[in-house]
C-alpha positions as CSV (number, residue, x, y, z in Angstrom):
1,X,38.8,-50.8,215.1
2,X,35.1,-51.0,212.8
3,X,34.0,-48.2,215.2
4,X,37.4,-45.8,215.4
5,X,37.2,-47.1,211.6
6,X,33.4,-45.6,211.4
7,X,34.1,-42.5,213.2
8,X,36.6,-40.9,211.2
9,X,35.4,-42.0,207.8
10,X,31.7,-40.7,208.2
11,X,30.6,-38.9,211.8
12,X,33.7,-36.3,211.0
13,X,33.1,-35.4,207.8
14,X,29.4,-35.1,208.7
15,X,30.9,-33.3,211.7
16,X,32.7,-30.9,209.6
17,X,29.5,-30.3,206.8
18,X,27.2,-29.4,209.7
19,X,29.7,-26.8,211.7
20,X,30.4,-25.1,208.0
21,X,26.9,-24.6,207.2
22,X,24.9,-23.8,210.7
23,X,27.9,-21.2,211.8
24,X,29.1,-18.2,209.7
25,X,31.6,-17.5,211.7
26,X,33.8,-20.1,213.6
27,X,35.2,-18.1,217.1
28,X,37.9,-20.0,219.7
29,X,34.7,-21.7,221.4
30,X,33.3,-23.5,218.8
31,X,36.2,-25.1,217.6
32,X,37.6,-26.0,221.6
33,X,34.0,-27.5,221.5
34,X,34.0,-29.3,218.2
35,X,36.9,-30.5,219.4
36,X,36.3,-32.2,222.8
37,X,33.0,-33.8,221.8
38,X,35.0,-35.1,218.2
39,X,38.0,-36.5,221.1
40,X,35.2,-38.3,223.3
41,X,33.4,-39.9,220.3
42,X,36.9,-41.2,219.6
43,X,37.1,-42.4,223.0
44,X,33.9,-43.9,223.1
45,X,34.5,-45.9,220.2
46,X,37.3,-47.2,221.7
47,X,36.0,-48.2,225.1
48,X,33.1,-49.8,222.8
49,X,35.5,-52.0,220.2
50,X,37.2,-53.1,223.6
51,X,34.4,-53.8,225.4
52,X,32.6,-55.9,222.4
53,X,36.7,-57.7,221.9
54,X,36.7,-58.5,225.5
55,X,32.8,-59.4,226.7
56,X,31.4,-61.3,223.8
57,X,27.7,-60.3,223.7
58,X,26.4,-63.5,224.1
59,X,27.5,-63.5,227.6
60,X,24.8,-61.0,227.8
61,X,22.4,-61.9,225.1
62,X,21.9,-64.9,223.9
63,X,22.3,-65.2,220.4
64,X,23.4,-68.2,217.5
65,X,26.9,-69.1,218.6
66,X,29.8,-68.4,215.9
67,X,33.4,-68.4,216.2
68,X,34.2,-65.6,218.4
69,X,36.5,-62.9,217.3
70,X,40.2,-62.9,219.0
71,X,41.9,-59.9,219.9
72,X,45.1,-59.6,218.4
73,X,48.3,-58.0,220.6
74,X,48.3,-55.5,217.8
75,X,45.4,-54.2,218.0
76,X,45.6,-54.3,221.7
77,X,48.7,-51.9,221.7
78,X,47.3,-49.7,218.8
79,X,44.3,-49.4,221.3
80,X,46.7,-48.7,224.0
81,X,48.6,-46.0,221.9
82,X,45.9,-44.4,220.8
83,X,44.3,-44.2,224.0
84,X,47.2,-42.8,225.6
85,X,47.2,-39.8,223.9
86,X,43.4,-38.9,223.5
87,X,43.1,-39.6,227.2
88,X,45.3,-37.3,228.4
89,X,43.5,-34.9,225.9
90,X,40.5,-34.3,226.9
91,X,41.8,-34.8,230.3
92,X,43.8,-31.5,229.5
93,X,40.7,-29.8,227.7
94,X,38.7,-30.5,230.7
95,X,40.9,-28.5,233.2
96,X,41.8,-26.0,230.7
97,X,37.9,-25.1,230.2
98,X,37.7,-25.8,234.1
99,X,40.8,-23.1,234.7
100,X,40.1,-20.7,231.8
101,X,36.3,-20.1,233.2
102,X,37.4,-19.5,236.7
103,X,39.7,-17.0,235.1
104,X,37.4,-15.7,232.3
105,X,34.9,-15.5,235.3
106,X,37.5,-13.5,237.6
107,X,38.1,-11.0,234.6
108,X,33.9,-10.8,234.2
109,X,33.6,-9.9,237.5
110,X,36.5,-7.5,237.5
111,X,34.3,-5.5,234.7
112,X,31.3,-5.7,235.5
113,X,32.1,-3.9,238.9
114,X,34.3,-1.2,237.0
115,X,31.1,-0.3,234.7
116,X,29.2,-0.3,238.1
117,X,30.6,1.4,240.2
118,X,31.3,4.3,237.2
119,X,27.5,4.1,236.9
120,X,27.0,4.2,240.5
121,X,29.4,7.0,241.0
122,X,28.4,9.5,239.1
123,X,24.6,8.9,240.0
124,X,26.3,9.5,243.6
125,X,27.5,13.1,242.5
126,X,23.5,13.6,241.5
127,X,21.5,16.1,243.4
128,X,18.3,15.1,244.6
129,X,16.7,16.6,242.2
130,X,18.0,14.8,239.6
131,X,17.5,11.4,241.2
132,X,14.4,12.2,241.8
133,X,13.6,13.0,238.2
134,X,15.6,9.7,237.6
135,X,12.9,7.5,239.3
136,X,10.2,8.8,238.1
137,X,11.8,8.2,234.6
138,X,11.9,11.4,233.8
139,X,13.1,11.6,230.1
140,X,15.6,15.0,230.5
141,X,17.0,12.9,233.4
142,X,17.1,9.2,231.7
143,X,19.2,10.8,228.2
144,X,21.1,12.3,231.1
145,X,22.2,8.8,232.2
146,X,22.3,7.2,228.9
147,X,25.2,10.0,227.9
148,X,26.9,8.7,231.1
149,X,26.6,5.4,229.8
150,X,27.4,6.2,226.2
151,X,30.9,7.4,227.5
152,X,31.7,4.7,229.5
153,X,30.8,3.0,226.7
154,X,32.8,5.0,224.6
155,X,35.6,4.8,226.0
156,X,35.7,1.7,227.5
157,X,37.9,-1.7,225.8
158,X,34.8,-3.6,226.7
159,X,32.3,-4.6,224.2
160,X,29.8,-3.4,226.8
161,X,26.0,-3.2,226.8
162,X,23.5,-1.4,229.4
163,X,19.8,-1.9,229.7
164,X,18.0,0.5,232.0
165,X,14.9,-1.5,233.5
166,X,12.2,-1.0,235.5
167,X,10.9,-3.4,238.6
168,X,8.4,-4.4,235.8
169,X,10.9,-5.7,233.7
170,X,10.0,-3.1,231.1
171,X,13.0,-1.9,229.4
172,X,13.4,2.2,229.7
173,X,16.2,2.4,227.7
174,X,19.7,0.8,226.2
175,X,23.1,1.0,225.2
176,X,23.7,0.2,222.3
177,X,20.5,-0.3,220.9
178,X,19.9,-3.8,219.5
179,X,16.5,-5.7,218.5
180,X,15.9,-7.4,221.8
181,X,14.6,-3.9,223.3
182,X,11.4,-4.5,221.2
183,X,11.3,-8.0,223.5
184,X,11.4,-6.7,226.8
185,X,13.3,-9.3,229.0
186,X,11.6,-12.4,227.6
187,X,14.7,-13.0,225.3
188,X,16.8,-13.9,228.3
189,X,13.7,-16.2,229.5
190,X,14.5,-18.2,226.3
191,X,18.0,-18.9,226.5
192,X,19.3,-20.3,230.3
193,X,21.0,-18.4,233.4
194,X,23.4,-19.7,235.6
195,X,24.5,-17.4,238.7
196,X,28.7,-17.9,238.7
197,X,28.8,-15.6,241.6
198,X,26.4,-13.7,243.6
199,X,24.6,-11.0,241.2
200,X,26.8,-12.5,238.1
201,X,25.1,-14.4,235.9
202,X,26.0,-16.2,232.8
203,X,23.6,-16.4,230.0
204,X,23.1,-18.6,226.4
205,X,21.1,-17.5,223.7
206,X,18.5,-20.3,222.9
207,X,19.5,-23.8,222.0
208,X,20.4,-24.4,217.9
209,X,18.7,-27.4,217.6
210,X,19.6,-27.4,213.7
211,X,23.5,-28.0,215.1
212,X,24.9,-31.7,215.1
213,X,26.4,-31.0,218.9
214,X,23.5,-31.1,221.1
215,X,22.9,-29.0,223.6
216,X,25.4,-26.2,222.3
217,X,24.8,-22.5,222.0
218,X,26.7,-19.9,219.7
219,X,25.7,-16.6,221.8
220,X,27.1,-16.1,225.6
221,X,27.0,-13.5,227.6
222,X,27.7,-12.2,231.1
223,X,25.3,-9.9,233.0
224,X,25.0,-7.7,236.3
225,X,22.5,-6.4,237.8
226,X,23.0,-3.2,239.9
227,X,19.6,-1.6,241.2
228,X,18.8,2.2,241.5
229,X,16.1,3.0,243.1
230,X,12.8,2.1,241.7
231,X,15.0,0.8,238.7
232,X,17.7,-1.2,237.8
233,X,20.3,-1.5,235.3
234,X,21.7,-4.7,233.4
235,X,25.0,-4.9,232.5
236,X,26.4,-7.0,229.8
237,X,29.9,-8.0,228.4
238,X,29.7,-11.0,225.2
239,X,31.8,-13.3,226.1
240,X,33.6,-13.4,222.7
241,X,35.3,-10.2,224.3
242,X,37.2,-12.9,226.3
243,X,38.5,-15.3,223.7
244,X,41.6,-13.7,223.4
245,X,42.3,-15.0,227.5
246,X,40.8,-18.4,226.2
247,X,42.9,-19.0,223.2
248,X,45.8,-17.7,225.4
249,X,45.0,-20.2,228.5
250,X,45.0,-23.0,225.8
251,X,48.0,-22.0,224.1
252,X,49.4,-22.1,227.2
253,X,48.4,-25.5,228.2
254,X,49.0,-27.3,224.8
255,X,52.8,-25.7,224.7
256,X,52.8,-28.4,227.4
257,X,50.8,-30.8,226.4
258,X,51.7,-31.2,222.5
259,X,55.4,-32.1,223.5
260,X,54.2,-34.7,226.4
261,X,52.3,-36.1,224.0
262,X,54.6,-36.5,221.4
263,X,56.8,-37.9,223.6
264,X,54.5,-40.6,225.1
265,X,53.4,-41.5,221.1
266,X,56.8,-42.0,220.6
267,X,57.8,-44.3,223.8
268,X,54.9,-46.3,223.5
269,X,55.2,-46.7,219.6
270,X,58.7,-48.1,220.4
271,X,57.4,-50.4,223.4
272,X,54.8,-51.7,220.4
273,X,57.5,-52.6,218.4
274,X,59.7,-54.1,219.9
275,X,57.2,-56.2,221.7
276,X,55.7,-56.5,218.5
277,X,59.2,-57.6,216.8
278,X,60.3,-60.0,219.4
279,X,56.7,-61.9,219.7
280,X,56.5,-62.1,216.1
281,X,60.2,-63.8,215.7
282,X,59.1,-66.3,218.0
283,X,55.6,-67.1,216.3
284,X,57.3,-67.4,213.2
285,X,59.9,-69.6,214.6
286,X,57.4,-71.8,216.7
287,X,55.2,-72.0,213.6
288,X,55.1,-75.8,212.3
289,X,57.4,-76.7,215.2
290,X,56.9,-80.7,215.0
291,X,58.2,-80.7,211.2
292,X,61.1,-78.3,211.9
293,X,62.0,-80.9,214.8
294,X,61.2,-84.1,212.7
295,X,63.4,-82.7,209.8
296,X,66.1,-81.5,212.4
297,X,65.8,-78.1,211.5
298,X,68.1,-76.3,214.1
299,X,65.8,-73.3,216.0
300,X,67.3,-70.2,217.8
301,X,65.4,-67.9,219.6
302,X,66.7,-64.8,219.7
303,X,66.5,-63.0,223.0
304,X,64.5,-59.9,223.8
305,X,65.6,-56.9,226.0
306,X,62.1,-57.3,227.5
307,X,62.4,-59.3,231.1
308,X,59.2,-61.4,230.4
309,X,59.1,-61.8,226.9
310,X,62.9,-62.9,227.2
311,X,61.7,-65.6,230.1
312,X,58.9,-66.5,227.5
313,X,61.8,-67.3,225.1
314,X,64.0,-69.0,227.2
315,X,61.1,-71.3,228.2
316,X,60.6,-72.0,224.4
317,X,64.1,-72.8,223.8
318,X,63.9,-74.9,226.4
319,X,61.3,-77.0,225.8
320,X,62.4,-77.1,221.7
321,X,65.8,-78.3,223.2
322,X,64.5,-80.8,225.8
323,X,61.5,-81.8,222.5
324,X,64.5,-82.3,220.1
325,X,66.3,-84.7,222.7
326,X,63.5,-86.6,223.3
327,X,63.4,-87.1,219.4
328,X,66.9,-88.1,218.8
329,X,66.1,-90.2,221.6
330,X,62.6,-91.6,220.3
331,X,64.4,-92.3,217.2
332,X,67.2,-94.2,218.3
333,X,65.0,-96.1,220.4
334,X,62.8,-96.5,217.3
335,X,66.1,-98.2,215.2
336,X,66.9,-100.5,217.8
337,X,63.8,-101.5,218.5
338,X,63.5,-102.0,214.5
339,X,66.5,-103.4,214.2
340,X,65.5,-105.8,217.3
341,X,62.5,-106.5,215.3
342,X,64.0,-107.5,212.2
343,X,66.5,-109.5,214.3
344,X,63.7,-111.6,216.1
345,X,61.8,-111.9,212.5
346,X,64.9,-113.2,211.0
347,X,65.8,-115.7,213.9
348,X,61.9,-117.4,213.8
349,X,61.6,-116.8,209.8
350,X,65.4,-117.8,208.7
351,X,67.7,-120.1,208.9
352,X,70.9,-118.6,210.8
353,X,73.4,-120.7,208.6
354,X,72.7,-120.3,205.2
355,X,69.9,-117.3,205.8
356,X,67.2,-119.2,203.5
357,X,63.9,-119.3,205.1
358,X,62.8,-121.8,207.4
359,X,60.5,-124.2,207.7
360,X,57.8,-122.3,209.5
361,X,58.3,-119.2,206.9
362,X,58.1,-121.3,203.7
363,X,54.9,-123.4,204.9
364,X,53.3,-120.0,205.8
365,X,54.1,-118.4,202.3
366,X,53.2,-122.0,200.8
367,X,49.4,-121.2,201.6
368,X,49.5,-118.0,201.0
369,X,50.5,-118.6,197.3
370,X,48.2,-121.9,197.3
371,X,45.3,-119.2,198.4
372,X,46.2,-116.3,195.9
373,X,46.5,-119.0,193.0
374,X,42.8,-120.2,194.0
375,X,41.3,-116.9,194.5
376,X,42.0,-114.6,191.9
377,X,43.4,-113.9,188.7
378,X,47.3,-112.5,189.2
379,X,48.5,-115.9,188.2
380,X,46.5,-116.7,185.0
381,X,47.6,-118.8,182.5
382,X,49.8,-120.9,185.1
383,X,49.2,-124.6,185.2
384,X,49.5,-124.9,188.8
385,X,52.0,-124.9,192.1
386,X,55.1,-127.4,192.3
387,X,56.8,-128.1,195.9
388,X,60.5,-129.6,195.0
389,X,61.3,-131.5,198.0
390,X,65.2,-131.8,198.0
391,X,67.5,-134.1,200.3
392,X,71.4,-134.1,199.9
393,X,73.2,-137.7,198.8
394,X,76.5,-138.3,200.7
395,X,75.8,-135.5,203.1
396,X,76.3,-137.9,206.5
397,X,79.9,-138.7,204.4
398,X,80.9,-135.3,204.7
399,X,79.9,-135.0,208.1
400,X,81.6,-138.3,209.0
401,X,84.7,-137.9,207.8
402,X,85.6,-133.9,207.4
403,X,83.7,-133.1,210.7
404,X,80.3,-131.2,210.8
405,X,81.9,-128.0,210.1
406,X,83.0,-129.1,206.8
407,X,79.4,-130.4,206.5
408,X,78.1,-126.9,207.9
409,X,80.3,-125.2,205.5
410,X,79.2,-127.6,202.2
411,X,75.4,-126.7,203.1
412,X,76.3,-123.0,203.3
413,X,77.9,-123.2,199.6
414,X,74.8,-125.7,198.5
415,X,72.1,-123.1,199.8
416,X,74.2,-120.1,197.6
417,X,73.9,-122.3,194.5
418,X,70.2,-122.7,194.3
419,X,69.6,-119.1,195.0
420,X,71.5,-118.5,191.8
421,X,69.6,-120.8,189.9
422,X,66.9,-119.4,191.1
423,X,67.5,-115.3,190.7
424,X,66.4,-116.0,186.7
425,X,62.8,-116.5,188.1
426,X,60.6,-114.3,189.2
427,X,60.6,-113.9,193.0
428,X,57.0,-114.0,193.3
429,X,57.6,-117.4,191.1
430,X,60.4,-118.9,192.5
431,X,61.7,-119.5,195.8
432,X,63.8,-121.9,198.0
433,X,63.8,-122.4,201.9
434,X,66.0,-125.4,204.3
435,X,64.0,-127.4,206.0
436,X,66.5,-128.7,208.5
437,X,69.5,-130.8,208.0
438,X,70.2,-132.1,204.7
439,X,66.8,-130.9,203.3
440,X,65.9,-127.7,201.2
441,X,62.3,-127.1,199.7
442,X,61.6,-125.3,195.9
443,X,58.3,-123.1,195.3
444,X,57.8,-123.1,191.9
445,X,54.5,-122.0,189.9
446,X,54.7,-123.4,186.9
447,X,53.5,-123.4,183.3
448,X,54.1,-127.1,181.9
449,X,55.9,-130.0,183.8
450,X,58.5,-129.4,181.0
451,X,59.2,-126.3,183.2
452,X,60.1,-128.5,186.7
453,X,61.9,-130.9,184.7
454,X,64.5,-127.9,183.4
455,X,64.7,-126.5,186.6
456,X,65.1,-130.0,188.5
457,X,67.9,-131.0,186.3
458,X,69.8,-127.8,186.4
459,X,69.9,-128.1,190.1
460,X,71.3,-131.8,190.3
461,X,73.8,-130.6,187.4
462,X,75.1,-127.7,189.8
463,X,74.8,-129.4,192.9
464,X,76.8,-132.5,191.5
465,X,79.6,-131.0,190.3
466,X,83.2,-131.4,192.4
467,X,83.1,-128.6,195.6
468,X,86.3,-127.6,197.1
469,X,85.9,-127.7,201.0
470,X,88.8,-127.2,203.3
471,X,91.4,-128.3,201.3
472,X,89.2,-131.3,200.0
473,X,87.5,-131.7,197.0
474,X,84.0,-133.6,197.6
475,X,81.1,-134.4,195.0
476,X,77.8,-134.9,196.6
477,X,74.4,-135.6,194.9
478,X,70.3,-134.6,195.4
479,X,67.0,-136.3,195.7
480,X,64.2,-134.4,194.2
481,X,60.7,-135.0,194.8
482,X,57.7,-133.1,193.3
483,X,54.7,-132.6,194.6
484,X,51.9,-130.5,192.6
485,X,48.7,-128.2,193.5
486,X,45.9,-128.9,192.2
487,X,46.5,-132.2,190.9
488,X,48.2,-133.8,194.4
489,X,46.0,-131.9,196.5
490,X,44.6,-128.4,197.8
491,X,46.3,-128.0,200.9
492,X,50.2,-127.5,201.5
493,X,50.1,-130.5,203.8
494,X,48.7,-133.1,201.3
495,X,51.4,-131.6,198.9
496,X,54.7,-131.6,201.1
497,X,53.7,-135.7,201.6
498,X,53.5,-136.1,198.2
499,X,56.7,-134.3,197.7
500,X,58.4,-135.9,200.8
501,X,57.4,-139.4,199.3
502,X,58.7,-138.7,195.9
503,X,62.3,-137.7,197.3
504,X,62.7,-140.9,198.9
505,X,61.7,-142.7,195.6
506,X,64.4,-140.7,193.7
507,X,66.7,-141.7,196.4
508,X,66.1,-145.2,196.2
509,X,66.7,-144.7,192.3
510,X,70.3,-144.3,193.1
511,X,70.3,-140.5,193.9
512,X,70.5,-137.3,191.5
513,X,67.4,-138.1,190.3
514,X,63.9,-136.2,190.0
515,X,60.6,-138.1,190.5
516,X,57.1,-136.2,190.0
């Protein structure tokens, strides 16, 4: 569009400067000019934005590559619409110039053979005398013919003009007198001739080159030539006396061509938009289509009354149908396989009758505490890293005599007690895991030993008080022995020994007992 853009914004207003000032007169000629050469300049620059939109120019020559350009649908059909009209244009101007000369030259020829055979005539009625005196240009005999001439001239509609010349090219004499008699015929030397039919010429005055329209004369004129004797006379008619058929010939044309137009401006302006309207609706709904289908944003297409475009639709709803599915489907393939995942974690990790952790999990948190306590400061100003080792009195009682549901039951209740001790620590402090049977494990980091002691006795206090199980009322008891990092070692192994061996020294004690 920078060269449509460019055409009307400067080359026609310098257009319109140049035509004011180099013509004093605008006639029917010059403006049908002005106009088809301002129409194909309009043309050109479209054929020229096109062709640099479609053929990059460094297909042709090579040059730094940049991001190319893309040619928008809009500007495509605005190219189209515009195009549509100032084709069929100039295609009009063209054979109304093409039609209105053959006619213009019919009407030419028409007059030019009335003023010569009127001439021709009334030389006819001459005696020989008189023609004789005619050739030898006798003067009495040459006014005699110029008063013929003067009324045809006279009377004639025809802005007419006669120039009586000898074989020399000398001119005798003409109606009516004008500044090119001075000239001889050299003036039509300067301008160009074409012969339109045979003996009819058409001639322009000398090329303007101070007009911005190369190539265009102002002055036309159509001669004939009719010889008489040892002389012959030119006969010319301006061809301004014709503009009246021109104008009409064009008027007649455009009466045509305006409404067609119009018309075809219209349609296609309505085919724009609606292309336009529907396309757009379905970039704007396709825009940021994997978040509208993430967030379950429901998307309707709305169908075109255009046969492709509405196939182009169709397919999109499609696909954002089928896309959707497969994302309902992704995501509850997602939860299961989440939830199967948490399931498998929990199975290897926990314990699947009280849900504490299990051994394996508690040994691998174990180190990584042991390793975060070692390697930098999050734990600062704690002593050090207790395991409480802790193994049921009188559990094999319960199991014996109430059944090992009972037992499973008691171990169930046990396991909930300690973990509400334990919810007045900190969980990055605190936390308790069953090793297997009878046995449960503490974490504790600590401040002072006065800290394990507290906690150790709370736990025996709990644990030891009566449980109602199945009708029964049991009292059991616990073992606990402490093992602590650094001082009992630096690995978790070295630590749960030390802890393991303390238990069994608390149990020999005599049960509910703690030995560090």
């Amino acid at each position: 569009m920078n060269a449509l853009l460019f055409i009307l914004i400067i080359s026609l207003p310098l257009m319109l400067i140049n035509l004011y000032f180099t013509n004093s007169s605008l006639d029917i000629n010059t403006v049908f000019f002005f106009l088809i050469i301002f129409l194909n300049k309009i043309f050109n620059a479209l054929v020229a934005d096109l062709f640099l939109q479609y053929i990059s120019l460094r297909k042709i020559v090579p040059l730094p590559t940049k991001h190319e350009k893309k040619l928008t649908l809009s500007n495509l059909l605005t190219y189209t619409l515009i195009a549509s009209v100032i084709i069929p244009v100039i295609v009009f101007v063209i054979i109304a110039v093409i039609n209105t000369e053959k006619e213009v030259n019919l009407k030419v020829t028409e007059d030019l053979h009335l003023a010569s055979d009127y001439v021709n005539d009334k030389i006819e009625n001459w005696t020989i005398e008189e023609n004789s005196n005619l050739k030898l240009n006798n003067p009495i005999h040459v006014s005699k013919l110029l008063d013929i001439l003067n009324v045809y001239v006279s009377t004639s509609d025809s802005t007419i003009s006669f120039y009586l010349v000898d074989f020399n090219n000398k001119i005798i004499s003409n109606l009516p007198n004008n500044d090119y008699s001075s000239l001889g015929l050299n003036w039509i030397k300067d301008g160009s001739i074409d012969e339109f039919s045979p003996g009819f010429y058409t001639w322009w005055s000398p090329i303007d080159t101070s007009y911005l329209i190369k190539n265009y004369s102002k002055d036309c004129n159509y001669v004939y030539v009719t010889s008489i004797d040892n002389s012959k006379i030119l006969i010319s008619i301006p061809s301004s006396q014709y503009t009246s058929t021109i104008i009409s010939g064009y008027l007649e044309s455009l009466k045509i061509l305006i409404p067609l137009a119009l018309i075809l401006f219209l349609v296609i302006s309505l085919l724009k938009n609606i292309i336009l309207k529907s396309i757009s609706k379905v970039i704007i709904l396709s825009s940021g289509l994997p978040e509208k289908l993430k967030s379950k944003e429901t998307i309707v297409f709305e169908n075109s009354n255009i046969l492709e475009i509405d196939s182009l639709i169709y397919n999109f709803q499609s696909m954002v149908d089928n896309l959707s599915n497969m994302i309902l489907e992704a995501e509850i393939t997602n939860k299961k396989l989440e939830e199967s995942r948490k399931l498998l974690f929990k199975q290897a990790n926990y314990d699947y009758l009280t849900e504490l952790p299990n051994r394996q999990y508690f040994i691998e948190h174990a180190k990584n505490t042991i390793n975060e306590f070692s390697n930098n400061n999050l734990y600062n100003g704690k002593n050090g890293i207790a395991i409480l080792f802790l193994d049921l009195d009188k559990f094999k009682v319960v199991n014996d005599t109430l059944g090992h549901s009972a037992g499973d039951k008691l171990l169930q209740i046990i396991a909930k007690k300690m973990k509400e001790i334990l919810n007045s620590y900190d969980s990055n402090s605190a936390c308790v895991a069953r090793l297997g049977g009878d046995e449960f494990v503490i974490q504790l980091i600590y401040n002072d030993k006065y800290e394990i002691e507290e906690l150790s006795t709370k736990i025996i206090e709990t644990i030891k008080q009566p449980i109602n199980l199945d009708s029964s009322t049991i009292t059991v008891g616990v073992s606990i022995g402490v093992g602590l990092y650094p001082e009992y070692g630096n690995d978790i192994e070295s630590i749960f020994i030390k802890s393991d061996t303390s238990m069994y020294k608390a149990k020999a004690s005599g049960g509910n007992e703690v030995y560090i």
